[in-house]
C-alpha positions in Angstrom: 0.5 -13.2 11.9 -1.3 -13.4 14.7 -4.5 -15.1 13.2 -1.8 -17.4 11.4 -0.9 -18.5 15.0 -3.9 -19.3 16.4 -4.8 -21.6 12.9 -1.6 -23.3 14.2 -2.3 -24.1 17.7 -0.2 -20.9 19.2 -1.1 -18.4 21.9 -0.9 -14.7 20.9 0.2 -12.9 23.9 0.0 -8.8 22.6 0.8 -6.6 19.7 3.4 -3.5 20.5 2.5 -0.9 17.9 5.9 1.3 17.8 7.3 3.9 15.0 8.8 1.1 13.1 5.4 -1.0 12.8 3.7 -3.6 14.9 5.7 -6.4 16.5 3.5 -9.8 17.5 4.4 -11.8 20.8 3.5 -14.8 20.3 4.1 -18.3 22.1 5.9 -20.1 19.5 7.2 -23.3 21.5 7.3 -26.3 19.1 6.9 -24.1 16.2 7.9 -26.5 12.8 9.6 -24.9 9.7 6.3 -25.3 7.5 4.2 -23.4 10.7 6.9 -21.2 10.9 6.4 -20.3 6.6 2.6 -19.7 6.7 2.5 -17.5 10.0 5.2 -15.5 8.4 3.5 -15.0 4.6 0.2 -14.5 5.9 1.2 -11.1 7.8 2.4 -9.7 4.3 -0.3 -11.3 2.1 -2.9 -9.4 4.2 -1.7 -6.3 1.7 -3.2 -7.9 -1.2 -7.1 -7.4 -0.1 -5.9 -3.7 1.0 -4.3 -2.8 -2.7 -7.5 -4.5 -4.0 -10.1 -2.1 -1.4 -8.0 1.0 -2.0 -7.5 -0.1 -6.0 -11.5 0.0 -6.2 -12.1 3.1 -4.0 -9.8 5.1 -6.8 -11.8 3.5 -9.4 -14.8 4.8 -8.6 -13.3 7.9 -7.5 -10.8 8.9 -10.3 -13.2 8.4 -13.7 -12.0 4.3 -13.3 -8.3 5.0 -13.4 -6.1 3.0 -11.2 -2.3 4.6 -11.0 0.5 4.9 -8.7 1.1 8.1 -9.6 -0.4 11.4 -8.3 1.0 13.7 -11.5 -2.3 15.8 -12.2 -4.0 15.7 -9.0 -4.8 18.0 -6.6 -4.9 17.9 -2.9 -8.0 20.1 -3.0 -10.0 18.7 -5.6 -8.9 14.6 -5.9 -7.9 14.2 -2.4 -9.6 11.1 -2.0 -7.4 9.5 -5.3 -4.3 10.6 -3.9 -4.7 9.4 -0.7 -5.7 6.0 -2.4 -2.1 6.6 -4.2 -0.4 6.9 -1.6 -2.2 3.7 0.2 -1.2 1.8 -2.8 2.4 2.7 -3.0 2.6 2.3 0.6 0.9 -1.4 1.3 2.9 -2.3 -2.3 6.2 -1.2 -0.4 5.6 -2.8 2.3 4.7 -6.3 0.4 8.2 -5.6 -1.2 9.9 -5.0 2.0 8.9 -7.3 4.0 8.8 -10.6 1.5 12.1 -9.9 -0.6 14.3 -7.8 1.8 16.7 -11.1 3.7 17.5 -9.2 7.1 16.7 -10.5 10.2 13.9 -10.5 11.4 11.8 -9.5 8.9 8.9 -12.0 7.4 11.5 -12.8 4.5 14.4 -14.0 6.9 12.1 -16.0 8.9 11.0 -17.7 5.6 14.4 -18.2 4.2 15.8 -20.1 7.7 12.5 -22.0 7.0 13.5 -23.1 4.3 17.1 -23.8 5.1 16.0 -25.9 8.1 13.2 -28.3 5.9 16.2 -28.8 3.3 18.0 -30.3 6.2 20.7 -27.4 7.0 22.5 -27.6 10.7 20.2 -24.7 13.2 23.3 -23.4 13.5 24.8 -23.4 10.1 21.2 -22.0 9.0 22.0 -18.7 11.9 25.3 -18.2 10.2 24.1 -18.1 6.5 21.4 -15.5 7.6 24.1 -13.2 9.4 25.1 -13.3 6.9 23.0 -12.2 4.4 21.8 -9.7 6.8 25.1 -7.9 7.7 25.0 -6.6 4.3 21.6 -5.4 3.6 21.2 -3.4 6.8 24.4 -1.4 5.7 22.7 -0.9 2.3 19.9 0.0 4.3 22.1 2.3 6.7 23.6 4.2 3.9 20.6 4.8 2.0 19.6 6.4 5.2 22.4 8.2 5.6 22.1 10.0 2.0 18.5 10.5 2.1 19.2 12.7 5.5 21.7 14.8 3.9 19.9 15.0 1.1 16.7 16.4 2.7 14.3 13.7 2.8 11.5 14.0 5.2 11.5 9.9 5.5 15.1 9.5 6.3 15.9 9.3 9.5 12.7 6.1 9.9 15.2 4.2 7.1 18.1 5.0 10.0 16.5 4.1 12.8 15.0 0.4 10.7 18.9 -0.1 9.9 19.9 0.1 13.5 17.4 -1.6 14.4 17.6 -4.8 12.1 21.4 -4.3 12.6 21.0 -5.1 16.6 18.9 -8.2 16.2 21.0 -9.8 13.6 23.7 -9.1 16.8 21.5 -10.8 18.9 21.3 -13.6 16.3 25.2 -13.9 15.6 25.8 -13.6 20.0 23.0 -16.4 20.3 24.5 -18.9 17.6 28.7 -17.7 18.9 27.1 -18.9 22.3 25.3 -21.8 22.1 21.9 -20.3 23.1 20.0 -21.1 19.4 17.8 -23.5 21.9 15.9 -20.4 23.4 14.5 -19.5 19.9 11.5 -21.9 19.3 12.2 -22.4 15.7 16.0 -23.3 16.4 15.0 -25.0 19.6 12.2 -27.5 17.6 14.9 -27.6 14.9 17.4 -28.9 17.3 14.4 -31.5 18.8 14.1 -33.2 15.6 17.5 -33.2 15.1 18.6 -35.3 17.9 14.5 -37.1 18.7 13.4 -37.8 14.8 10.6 -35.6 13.2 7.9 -37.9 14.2 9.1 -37.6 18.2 9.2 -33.5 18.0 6.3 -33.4 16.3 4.0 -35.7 18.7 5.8 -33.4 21.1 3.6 -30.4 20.1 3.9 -27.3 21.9 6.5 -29.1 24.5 9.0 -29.6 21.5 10.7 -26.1 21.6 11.7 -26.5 25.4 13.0 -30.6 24.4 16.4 -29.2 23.4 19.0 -30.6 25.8 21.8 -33.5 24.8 22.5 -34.9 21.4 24.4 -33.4 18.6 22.2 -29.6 19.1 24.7 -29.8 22.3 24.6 -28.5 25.9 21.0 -26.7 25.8 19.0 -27.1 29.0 15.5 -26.6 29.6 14.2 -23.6 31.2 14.2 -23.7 35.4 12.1 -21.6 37.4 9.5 -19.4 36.6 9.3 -17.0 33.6 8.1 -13.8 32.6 4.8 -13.4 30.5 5.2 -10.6 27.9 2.9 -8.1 28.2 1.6 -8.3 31.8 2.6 -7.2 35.2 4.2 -3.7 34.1 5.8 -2.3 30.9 8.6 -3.8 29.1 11.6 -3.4 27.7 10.4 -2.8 23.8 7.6 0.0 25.2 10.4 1.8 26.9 12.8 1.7 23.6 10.1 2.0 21.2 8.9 5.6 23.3 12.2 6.8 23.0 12.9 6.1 19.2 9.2 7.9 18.7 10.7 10.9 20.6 14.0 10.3 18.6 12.7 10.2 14.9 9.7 13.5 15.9 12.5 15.3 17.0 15.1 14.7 13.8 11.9 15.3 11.7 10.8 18.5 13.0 14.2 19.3 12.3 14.7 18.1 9.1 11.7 20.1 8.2 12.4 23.2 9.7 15.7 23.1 8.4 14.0 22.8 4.5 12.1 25.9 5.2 8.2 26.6 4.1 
């Protein structure tokens, strides 16, 4: 992602690495749909070259058989093949996950409103659809979570803790578009700037094209007044302080989930 952005003329600001992954600040002011597409696909297509490295490590390593399967290994004599297994199953999850799962704001949703917004859909008509289709996929994920707690697996209370928190930013989404504050998300906000300026004035705009987001039919958003607050410096934030406490959270309902199974 964050090489993505720099290919496109944006400023990385930091990377917070928390239990549920890594999230990329990045200045995204004038951002266009098509910008928005590649710096989205190009986190999850970094996976490919990592199948491919860990793909030829276990074929050289397991008598040149590739698998996703660890039937007929063991830890203390093919350790290196299963950990390539696991490495497999785990960057092709996450390929999955992250390009075919619609719930904001996951690579897939940022794609999909893409999309919407190049085919012409309203920015806020575009928010609604993808409430929409997140609503239900983080109570799928939710009560997959659910039953894999109660039924004893070790990985359960991560898939609780993604549900809640996809579940709170498609809130923040839904408050944003009931509110009229679309125009402080860049993609929206250069949306709305070619909306009511043409595509060839937003896009001579350049980076000043995601704060151009006041009058016309995008209605009643002003720009920004005063100073603002750089992510990542002058003291910790927000999204450390929560993403400490969820580590603390999901060590402590995994220690118990474990002791609870027994040796």
């Amino acid at each position: 992602h964050v090489t993505a952005a720099r290919w496109c003329g944006f400023k990385p600001d930091h990377i917070l690495l928390w239990p549920l992954g890594g999230l990329a600040y990045i200045s995204k002011e004038g951002i266009t749909p098509k910008q928005q597409i590649f710096v989205s696909i190009s986190g999850p297509a970094t996976h490919l070259p990592m199948m491919g490295i860990w793909a030829l490590i276990m074929f050289f390593t397991n008598g040149g058989h590739i698998t996703l399967s660890t039937a007929g290994m063991w830890y203390t004599t093919d350790f290196v093949p299963a950990m390539c297994v696991a490495m497999l199953v785990n960057n092709l999850a996450m390929l999955i996950f992250n390009l075919l799962v619609p719930c904001i704001p996951l690579d897939c949703s940022q794609i999909f409103l893409s999309v919407l917004l190049l085919c012409g859909c309203e920015p806020s008509t575009a928010a609604g659809v993808m409430v929409f289709v997140s609503v239900p996929v983080v109570c799928l994920l939710l009560a997959f979570g659910v039953w894999s707690f109660f039924s004893g697996i070790a990985m359960a209370s991560m898939t609780v803790m993604m549900a809640l928190w996809l579940g709170f930013q498609t809130y923040r989404l839904h408050q944003a578009n009931r509110l009229g504050q679309l125009g402080t998300m860049p993609l929206f906000a250069t949306a709305m700037a070619m909306k009511t300026s043409g595509p060839s004035t937003a896009a001579a705009g350049g980076g000043d094209a995601g704060r151009v987001v006041g009058g016309g039919a995008g209605g009643g958003f002003k720009p920004f007044d005063g100073q603002g607050h750089v992510l990542g410096k002058g003291g910790t934030n927000n999204e450390v302080c929560i993403a400490s406490m969820v580590a603390v959270a999901i060590n402590a309902m995994l220690i118990a989930q474990m002791s609870g199974n027994g040796p």
